[in-house]
C-alpha positions as CSV (number, residue, x, y, z in Angstrom):
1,X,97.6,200.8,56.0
2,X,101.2,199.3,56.1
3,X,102.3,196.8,58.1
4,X,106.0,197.1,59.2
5,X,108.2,194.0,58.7
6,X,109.7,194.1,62.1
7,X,105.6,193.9,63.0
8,X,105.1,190.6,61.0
9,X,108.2,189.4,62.5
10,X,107.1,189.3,65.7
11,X,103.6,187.9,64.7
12,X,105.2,185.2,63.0
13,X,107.5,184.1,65.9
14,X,103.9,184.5,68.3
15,X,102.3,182.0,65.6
16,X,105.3,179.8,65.6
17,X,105.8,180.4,62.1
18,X,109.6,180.3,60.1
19,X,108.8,182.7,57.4
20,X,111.3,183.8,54.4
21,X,111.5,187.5,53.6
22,X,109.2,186.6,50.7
23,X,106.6,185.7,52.8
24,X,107.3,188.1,55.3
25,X,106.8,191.0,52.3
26,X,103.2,189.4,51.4
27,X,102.3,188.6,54.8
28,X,103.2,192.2,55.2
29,X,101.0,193.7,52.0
30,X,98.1,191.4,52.7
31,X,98.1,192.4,56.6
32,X,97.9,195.7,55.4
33,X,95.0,195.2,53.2
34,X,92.6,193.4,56.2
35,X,93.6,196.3,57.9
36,X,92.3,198.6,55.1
37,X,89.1,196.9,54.5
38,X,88.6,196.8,58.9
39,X,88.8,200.4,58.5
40,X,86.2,200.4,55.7
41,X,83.9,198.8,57.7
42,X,84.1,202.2,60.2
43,X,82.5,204.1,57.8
44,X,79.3,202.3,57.3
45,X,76.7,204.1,58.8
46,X,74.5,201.9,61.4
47,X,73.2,204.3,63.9
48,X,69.6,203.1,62.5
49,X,70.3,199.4,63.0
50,X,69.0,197.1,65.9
51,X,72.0,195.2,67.8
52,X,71.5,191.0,67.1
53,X,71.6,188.6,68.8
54,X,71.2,186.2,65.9
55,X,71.2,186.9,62.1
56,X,67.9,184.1,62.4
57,X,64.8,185.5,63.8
58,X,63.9,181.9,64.5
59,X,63.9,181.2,68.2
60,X,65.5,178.3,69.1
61,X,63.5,176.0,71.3
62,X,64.5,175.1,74.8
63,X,64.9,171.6,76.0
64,X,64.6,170.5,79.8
65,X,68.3,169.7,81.2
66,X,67.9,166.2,82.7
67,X,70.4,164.2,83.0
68,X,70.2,160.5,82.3
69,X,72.4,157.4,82.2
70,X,72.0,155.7,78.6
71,X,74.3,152.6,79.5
72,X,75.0,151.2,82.5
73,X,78.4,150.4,83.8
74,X,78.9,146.6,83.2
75,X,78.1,148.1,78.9
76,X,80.5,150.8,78.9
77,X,83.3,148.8,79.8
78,X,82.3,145.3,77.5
79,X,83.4,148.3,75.2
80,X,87.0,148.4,76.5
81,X,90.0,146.4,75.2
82,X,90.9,146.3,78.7
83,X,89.1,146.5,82.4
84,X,89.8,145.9,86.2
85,X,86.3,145.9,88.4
86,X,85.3,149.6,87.3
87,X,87.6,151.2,85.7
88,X,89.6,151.1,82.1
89,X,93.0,150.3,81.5
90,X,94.8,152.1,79.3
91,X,98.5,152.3,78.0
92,X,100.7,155.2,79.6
93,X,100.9,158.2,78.3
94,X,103.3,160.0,80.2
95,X,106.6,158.9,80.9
């Protein structure tokens, strides 16, 4: 399947991408061959296969959801460069 240029263009400029016409011709072929190989994949015959979920048939166990505190406040911020009461200070970001 071919893959206009004008088609790669505008892919490019969406992926912020400054290609040359170079790239823009291979971009172009190898777009065209994913496109092929997708189209390939159509042919495949799976009307006999199960839907997964998973390629494991491992389950994977389940863990209670409980929330705990591993440090308290006054730790978390002996951590910090620099503190007022509760809180860090950091630099500014925004201007």
């Amino acid at each position: 399947m071919a893959v206009e240029i004008n088609t790669v263009k505008k892919l490019a400029n969406l992926a912020k991408l400054d290609l040359t016409h170079d790239q823009e011709l291979k971009m172009s072929k190898d777009l065209g061959d994913i496109l092929d190989w997708v189209e390939q994949l159509s042919e495949v015959e799976t009307s006999d296969v199960l839907p997964l979920g998973n390629v494991n048939e491992d389950s994977v166990p389940l863990r209670r959801d409980v929330a705990s505190n591993y440090f308290s406040e006054k730790e978390a911020l002996l951590n910090a460069p620099k503190s007022d009461d509760a809180y860090f200070i950091v630099p500014k970001v925004l201007s």
